[in-house]
N, CA, C and O atoms as a printed pandas DataFrame, in Angstrom:
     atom_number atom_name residue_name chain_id  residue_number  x_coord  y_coord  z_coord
0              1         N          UNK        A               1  174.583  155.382   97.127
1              2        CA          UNK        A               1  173.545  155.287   98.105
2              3         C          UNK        A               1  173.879  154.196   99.080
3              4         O          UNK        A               1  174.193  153.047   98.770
4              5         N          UNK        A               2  173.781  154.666  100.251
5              6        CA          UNK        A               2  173.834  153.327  101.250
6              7         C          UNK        A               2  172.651  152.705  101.217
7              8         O          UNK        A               2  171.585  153.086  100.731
8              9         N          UNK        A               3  173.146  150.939  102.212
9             10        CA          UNK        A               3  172.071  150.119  101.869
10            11         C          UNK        A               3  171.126  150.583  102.884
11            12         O          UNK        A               3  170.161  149.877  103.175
12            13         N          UNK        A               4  171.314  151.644  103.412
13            14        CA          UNK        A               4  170.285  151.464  104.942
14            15         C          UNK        A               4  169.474  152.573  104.342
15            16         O          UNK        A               4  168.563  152.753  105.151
16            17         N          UNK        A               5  169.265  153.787  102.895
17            18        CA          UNK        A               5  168.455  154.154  102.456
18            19         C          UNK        A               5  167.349  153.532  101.134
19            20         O          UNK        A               5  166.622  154.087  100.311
20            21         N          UNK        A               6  167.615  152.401  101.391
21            22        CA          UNK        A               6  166.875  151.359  100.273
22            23         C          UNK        A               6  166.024  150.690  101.031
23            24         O          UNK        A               6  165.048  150.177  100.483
24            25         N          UNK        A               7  166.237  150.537  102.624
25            26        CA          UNK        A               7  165.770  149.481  103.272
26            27         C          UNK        A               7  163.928  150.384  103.524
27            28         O          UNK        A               7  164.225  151.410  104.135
28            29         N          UNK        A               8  163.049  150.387  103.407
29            30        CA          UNK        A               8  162.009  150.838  104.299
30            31         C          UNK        A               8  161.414  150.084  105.547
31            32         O          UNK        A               8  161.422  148.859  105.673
32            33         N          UNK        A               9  161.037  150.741  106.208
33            34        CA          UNK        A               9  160.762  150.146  107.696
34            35         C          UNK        A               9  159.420  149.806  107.164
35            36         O          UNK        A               9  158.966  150.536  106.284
36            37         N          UNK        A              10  158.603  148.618  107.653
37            38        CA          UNK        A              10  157.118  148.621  107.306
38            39         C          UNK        A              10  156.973  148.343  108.571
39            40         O          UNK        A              10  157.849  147.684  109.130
40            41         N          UNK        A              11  156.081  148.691  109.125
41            42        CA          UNK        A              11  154.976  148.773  110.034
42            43         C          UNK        A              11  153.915  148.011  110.205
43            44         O          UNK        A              11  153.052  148.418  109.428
44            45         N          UNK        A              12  153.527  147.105  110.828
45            46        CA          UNK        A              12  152.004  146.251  111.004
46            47         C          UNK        A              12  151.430  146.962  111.548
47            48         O          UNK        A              12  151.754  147.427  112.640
48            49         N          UNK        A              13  150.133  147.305  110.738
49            50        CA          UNK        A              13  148.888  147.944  111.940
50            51         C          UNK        A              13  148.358  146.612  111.401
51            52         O          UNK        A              13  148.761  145.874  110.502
52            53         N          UNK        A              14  147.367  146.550  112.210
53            54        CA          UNK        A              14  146.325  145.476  112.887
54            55         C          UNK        A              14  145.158  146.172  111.880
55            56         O          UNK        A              14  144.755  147.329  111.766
56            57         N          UNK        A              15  144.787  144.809  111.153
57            58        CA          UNK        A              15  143.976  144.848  109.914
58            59         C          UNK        A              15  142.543  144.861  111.002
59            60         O          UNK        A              15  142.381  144.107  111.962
60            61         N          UNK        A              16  141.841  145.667  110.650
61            62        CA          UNK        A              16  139.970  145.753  111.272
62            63         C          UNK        A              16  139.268  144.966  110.487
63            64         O          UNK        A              16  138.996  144.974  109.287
64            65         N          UNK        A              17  138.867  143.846  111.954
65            66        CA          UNK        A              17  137.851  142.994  111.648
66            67         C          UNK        A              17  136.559  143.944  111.401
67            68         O          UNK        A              17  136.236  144.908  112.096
68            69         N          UNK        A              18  135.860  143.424  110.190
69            70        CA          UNK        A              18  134.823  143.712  109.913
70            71         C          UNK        A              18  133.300  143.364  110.659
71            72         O          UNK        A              18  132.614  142.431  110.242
72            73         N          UNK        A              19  132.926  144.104  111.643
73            74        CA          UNK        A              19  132.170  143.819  112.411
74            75         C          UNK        A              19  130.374  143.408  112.184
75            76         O          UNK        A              19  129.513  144.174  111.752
76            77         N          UNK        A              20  130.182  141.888  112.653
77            78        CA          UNK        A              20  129.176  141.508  112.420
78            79         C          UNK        A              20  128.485  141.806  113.385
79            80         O          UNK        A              20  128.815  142.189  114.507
80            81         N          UNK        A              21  126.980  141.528  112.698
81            82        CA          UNK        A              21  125.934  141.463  114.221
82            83         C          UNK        A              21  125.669  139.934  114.066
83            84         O          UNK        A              21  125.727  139.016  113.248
84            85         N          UNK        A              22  125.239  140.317  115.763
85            86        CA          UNK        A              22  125.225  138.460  115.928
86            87         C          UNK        A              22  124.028  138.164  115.718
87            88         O          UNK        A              22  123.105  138.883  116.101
88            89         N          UNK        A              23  123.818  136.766  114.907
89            90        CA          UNK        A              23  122.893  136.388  114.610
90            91         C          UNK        A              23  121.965  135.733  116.143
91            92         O          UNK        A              23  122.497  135.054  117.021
92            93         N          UNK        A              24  120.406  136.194  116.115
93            94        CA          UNK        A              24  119.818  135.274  116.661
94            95         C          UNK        A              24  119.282  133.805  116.302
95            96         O          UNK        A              24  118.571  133.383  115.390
96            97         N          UNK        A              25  119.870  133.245  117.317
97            98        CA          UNK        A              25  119.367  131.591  116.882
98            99         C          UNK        A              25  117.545  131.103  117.601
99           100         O          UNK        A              25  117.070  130.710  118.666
100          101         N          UNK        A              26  117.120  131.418  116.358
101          102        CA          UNK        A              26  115.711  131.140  116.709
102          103         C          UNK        A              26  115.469  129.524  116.835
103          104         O          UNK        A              26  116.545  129.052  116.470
104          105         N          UNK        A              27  114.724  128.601  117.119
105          106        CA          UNK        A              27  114.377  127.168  116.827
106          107         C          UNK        A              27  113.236  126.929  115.741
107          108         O          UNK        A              27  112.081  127.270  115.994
108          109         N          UNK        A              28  113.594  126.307  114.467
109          110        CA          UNK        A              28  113.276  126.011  113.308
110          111         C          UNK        A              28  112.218  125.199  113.721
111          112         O          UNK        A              28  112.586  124.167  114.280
112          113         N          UNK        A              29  110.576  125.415  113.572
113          114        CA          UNK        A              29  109.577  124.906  113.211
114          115         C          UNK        A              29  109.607  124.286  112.126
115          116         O          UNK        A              29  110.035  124.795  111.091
116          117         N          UNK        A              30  109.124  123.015  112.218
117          118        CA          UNK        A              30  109.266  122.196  110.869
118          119         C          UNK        A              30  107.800  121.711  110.755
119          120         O          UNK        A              30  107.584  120.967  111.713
120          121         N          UNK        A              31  106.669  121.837  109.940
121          122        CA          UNK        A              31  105.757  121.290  109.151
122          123         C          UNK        A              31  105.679  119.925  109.500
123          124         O          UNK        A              31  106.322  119.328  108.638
124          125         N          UNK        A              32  105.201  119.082  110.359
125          126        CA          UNK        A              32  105.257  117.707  110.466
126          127         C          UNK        A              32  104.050  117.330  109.503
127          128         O          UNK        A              32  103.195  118.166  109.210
128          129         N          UNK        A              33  104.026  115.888  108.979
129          130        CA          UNK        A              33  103.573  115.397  108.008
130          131         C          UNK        A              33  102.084  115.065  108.313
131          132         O          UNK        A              33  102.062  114.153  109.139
132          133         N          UNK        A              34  100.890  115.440  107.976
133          134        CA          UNK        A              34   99.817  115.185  108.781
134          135         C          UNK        A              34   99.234  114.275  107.834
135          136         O          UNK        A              34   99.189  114.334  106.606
136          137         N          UNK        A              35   98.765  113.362  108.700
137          138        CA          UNK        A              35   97.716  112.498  108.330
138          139         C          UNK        A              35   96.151  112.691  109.353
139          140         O          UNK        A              35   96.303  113.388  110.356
140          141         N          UNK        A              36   95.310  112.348  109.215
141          142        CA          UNK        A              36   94.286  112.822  109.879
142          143         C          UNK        A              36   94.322  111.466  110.728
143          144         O          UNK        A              36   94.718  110.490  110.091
144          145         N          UNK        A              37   94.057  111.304  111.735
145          146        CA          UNK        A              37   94.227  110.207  112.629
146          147         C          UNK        A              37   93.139  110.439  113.760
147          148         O          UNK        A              37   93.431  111.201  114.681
148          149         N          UNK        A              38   92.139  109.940  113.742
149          150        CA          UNK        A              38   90.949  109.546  114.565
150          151         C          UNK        A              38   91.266  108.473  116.153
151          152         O          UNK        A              38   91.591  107.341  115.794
152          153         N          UNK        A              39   91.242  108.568  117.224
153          154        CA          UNK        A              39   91.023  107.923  118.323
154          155         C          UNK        A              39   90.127  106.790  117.934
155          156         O          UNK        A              39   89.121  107.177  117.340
156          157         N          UNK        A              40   90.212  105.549  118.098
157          158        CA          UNK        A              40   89.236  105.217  118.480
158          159         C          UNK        A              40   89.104  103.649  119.635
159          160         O          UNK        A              40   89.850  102.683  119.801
160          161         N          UNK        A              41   87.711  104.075  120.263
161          162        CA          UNK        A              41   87.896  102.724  121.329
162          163         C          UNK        A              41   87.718  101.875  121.484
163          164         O          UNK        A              41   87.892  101.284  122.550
164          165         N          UNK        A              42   87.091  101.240  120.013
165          166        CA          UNK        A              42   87.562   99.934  120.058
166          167         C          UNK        A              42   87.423   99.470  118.530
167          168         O          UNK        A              42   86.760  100.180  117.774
168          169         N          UNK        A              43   88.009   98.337  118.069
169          170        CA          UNK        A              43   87.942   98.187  116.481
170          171         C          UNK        A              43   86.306   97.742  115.914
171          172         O          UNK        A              43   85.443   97.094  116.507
172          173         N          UNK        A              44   86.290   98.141  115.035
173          174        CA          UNK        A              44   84.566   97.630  114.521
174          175         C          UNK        A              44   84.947   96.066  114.938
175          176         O          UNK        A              44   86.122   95.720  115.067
176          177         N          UNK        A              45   83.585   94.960  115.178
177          178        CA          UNK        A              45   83.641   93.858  115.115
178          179         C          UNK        A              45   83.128   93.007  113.670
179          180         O          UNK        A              45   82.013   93.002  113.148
180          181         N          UNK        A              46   84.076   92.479  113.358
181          182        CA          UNK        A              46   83.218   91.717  111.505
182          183         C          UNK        A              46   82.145   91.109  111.712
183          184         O          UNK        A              46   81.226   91.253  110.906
184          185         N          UNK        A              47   82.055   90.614  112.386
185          186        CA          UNK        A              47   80.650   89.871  113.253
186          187         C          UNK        A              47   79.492   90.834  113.374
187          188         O          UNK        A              47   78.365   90.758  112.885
188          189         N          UNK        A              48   80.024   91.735  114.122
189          190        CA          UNK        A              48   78.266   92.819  113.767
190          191         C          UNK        A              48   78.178   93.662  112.361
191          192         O          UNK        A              48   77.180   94.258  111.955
192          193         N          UNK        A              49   79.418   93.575  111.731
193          194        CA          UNK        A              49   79.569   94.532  110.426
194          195         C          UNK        A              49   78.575   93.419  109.532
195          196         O          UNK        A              49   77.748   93.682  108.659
196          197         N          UNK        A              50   78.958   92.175  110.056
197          198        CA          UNK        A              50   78.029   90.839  108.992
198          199         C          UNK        A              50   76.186   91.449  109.879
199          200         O          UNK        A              50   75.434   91.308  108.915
200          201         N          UNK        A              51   75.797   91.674  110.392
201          202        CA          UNK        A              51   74.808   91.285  111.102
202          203         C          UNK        A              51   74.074   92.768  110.641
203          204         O          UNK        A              51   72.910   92.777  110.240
204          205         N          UNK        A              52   74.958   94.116  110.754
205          206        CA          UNK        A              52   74.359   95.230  110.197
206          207         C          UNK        A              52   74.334   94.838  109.047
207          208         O          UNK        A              52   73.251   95.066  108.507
208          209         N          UNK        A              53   75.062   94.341  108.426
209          210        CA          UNK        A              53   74.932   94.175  106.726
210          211         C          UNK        A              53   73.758   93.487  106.120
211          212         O          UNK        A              53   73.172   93.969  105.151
212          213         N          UNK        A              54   73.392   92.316  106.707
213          214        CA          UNK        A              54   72.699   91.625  106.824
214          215         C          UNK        A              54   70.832   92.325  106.900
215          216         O          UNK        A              54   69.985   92.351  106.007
216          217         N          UNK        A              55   70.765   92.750  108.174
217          218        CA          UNK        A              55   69.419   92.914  108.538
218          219         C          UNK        A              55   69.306   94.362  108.103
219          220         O          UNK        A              55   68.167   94.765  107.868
220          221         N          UNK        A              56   70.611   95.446  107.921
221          222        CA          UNK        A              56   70.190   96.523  107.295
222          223         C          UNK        A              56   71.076   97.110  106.236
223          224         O          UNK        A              56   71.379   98.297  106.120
224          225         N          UNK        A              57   71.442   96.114  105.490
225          226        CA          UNK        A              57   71.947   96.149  104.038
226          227         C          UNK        A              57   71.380   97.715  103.279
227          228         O          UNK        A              57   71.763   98.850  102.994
228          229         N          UNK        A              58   70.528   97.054  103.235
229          230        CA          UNK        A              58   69.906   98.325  102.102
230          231         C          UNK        A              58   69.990   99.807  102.625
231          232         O          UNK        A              58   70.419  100.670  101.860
232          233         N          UNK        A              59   69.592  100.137  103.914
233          234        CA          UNK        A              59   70.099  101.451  104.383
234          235         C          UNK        A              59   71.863  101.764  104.394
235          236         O          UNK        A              59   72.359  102.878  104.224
236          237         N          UNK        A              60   72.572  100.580  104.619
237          238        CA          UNK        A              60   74.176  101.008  104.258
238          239         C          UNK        A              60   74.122  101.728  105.809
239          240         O          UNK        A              60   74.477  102.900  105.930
240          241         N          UNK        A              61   73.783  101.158  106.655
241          242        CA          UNK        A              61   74.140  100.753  108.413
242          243         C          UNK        A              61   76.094  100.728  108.518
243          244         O          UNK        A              61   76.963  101.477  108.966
244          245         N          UNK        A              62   76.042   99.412  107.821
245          246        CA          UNK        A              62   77.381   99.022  108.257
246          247         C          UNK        A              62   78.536  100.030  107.672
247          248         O          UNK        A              62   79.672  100.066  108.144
248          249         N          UNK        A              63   78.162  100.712  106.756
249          250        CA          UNK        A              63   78.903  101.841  106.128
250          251         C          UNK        A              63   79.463  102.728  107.373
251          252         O          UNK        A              63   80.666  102.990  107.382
252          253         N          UNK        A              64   78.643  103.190  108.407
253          254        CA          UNK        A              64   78.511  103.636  109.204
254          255         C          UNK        A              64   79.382  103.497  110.312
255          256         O          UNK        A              64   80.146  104.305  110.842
256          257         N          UNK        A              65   79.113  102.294  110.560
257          258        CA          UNK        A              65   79.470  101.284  111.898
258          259         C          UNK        A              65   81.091  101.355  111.394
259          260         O          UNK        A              65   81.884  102.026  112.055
260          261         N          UNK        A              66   81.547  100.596  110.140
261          262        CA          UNK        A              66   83.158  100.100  109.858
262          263         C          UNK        A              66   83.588  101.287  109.982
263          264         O          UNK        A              66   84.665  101.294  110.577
264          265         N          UNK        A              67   82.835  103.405  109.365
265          266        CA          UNK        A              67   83.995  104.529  109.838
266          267         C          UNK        A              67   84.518  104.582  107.975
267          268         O          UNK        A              67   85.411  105.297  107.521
268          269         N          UNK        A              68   83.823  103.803  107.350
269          270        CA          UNK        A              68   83.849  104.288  106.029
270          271         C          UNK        A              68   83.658  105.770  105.108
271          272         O          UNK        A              68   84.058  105.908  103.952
272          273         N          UNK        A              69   83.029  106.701  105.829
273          274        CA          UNK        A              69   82.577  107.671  105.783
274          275         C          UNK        A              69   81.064  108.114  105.920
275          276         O          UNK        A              69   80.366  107.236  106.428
276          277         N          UNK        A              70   80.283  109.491  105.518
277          278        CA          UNK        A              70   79.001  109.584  105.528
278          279         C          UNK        A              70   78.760  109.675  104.091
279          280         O          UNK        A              70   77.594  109.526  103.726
280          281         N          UNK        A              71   79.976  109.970  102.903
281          282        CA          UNK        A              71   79.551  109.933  101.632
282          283         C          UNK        A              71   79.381  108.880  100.978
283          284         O          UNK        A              71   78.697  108.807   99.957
284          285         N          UNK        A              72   80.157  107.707  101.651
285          286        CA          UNK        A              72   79.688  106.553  100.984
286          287         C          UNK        A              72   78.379  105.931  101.608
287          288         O          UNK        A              72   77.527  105.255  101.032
288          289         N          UNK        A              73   78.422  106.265  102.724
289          290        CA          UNK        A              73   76.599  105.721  103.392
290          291         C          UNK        A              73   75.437  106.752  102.658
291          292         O          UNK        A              73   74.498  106.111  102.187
292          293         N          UNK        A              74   75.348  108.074  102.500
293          294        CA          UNK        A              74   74.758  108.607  101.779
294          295         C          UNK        A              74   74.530  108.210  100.081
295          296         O          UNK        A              74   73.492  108.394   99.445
296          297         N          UNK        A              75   75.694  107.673   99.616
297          298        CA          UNK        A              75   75.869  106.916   98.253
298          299         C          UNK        A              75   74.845  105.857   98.339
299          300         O          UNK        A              75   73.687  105.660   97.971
300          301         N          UNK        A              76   75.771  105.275   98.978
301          302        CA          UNK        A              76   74.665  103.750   99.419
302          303         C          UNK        A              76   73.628  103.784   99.600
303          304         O          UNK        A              76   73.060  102.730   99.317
304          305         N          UNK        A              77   72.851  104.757  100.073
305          306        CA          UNK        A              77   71.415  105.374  100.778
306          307         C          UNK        A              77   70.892  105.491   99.619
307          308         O          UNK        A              77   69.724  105.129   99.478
308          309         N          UNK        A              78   71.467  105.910   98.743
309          310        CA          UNK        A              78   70.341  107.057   97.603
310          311         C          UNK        A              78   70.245  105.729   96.327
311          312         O          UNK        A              78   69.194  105.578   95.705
312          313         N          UNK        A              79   71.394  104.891   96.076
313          314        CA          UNK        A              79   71.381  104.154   95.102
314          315         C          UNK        A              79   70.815  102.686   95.263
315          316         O          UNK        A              79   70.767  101.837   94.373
316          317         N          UNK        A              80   70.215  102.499   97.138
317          318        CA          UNK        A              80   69.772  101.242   97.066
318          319         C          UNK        A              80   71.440  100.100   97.264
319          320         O          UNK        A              80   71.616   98.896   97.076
320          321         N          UNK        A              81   71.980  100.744   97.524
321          322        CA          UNK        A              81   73.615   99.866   97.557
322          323         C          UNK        A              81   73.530   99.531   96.384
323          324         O          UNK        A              81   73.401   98.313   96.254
324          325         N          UNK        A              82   73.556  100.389   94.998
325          326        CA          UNK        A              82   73.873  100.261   93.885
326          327         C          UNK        A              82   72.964   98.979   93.487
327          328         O          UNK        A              82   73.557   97.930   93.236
328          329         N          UNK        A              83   71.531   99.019   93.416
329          330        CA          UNK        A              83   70.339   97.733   93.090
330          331         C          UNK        A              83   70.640   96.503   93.454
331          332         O          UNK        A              83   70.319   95.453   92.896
332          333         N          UNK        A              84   71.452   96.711   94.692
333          334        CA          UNK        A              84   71.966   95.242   95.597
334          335         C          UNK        A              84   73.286   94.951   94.711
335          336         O          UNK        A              84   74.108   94.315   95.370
336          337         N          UNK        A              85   73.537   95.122   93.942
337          338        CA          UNK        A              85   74.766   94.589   93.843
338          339         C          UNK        A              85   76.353   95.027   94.738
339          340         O          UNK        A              85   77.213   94.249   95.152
340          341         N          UNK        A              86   76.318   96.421   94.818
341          342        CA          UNK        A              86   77.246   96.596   96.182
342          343         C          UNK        A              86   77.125   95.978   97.598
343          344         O          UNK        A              86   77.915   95.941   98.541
344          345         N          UNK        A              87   75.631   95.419   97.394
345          346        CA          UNK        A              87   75.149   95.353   99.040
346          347         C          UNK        A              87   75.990   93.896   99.085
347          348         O          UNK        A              87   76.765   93.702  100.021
348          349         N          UNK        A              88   75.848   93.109   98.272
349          350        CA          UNK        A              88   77.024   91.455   97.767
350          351         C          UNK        A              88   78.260   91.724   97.633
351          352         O          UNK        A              88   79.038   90.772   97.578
352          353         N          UNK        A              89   78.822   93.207   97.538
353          354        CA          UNK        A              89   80.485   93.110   97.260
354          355         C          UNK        A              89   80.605   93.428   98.294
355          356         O          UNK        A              89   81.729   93.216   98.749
356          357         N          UNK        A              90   79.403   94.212   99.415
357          358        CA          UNK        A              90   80.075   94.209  100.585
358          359         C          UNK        A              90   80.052   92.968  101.136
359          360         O          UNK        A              90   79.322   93.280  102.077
360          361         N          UNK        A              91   80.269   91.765  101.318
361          362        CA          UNK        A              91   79.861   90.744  101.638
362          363         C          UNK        A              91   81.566   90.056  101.589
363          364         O          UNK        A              91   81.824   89.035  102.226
364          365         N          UNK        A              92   82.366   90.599  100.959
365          366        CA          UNK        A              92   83.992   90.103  100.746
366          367         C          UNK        A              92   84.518   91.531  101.056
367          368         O          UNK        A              92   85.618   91.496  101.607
368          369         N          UNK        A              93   84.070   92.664  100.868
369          370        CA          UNK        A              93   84.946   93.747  101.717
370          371         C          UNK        A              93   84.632   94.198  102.967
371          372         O          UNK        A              93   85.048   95.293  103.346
372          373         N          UNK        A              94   84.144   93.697  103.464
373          374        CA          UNK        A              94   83.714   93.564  105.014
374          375         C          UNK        A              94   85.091   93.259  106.108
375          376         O          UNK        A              94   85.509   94.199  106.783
376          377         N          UNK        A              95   85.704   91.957  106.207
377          378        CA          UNK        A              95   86.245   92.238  106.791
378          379         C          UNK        A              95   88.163   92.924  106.955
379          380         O          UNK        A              95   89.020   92.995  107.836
380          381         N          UNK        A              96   88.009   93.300  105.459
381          382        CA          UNK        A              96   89.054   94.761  104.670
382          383         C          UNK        A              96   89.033   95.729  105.789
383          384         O          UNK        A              96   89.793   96.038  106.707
384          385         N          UNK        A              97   87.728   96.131  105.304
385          386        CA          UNK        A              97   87.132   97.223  105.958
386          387         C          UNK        A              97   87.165   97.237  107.494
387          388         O          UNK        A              97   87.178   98.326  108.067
388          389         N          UNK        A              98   87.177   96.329  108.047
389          390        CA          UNK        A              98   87.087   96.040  109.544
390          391         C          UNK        A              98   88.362   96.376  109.838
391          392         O          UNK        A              98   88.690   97.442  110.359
392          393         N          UNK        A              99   89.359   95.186  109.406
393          394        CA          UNK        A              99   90.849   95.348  109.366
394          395         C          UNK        A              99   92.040   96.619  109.389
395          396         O          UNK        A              99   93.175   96.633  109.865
396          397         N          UNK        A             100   91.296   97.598  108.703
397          398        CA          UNK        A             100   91.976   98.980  108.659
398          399         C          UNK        A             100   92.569   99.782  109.923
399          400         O          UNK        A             100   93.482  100.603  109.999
400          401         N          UNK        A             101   91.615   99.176  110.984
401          402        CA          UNK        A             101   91.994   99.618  112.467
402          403         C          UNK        A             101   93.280   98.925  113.037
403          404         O          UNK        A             101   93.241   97.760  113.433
404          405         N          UNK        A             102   94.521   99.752  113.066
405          406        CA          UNK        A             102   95.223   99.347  114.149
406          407         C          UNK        A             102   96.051   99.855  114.873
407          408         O          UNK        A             102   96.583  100.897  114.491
408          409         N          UNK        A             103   96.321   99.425  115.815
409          410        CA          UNK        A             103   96.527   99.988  117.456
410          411         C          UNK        A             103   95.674  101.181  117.899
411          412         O          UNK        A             103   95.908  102.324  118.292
412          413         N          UNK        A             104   95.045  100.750  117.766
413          414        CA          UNK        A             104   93.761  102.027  118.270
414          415         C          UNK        A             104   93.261  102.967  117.387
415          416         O          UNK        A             104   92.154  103.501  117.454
416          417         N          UNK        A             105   94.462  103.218  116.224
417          418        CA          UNK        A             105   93.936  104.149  115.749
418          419         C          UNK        A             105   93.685  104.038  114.087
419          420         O          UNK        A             105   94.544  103.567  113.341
420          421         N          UNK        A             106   92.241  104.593  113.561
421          422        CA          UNK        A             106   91.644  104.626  112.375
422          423         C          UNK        A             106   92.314  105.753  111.201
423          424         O          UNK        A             106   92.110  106.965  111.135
424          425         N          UNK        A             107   92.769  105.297  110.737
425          426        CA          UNK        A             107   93.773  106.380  109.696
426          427         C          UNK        A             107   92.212  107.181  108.270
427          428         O          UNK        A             107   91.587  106.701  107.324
428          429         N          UNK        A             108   92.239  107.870  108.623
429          430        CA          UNK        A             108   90.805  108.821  107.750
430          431         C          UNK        A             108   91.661  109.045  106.527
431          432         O          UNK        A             108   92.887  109.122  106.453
432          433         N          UNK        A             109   90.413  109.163  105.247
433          434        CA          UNK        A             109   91.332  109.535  103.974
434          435         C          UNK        A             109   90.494  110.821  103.635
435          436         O          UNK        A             109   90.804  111.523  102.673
């Protein structure tokens, strides 16, 4: 046998790309982290939070005024500020409570 019937010729065909579809690139909405965040225009003053506390303690006024909520002024309402003894712890968490405000804005829980 000659060597030129051993030899085979090979041939390149051109391998077929497997055809994709193109993806659309949408823009990914992401869930930002919410906190409830209230405006507000100006910070309670400790000075009138002392003065509501003071002359209307027992209704739980200043509950009101500091942005504490309506369930704890309703609390306060129904229990007498807990037979005065809350109406005296508000008396050192007063200006806590005042303090919570800053840069404008009141962070709600």
């Amino acid at each position: 046998m000659s060597a030129r019937s051993n030899v085979r010729t090979l041939t390149m065909q051109p391998q077929q790309q497997p055809q994709y579809a193109q993806a659309v690139h949408q823009p990914v909405v992401m869930a930002q982290p919410t906190a409830m965040v209230a405006p507000v225009r100006h910070p309670p003053s400790a000075i009138l939070a002392y003065v509501l506390w003071f002359f209307l303690g027992p209704f739980g006024i200043h509950h009101l005024y500091m942005g504490r909520g309506v369930g704890v002024w309703l609390l306060s309402l129904i229990t007498l500020q807990g037979l005065g003894l809350w109406w005296l712890i508000d008396l050192f968490l007063i200006p806590s409570s005042c303090s919570k405000v800053r840069g404008g804005m009141v962070v709600m829980r």
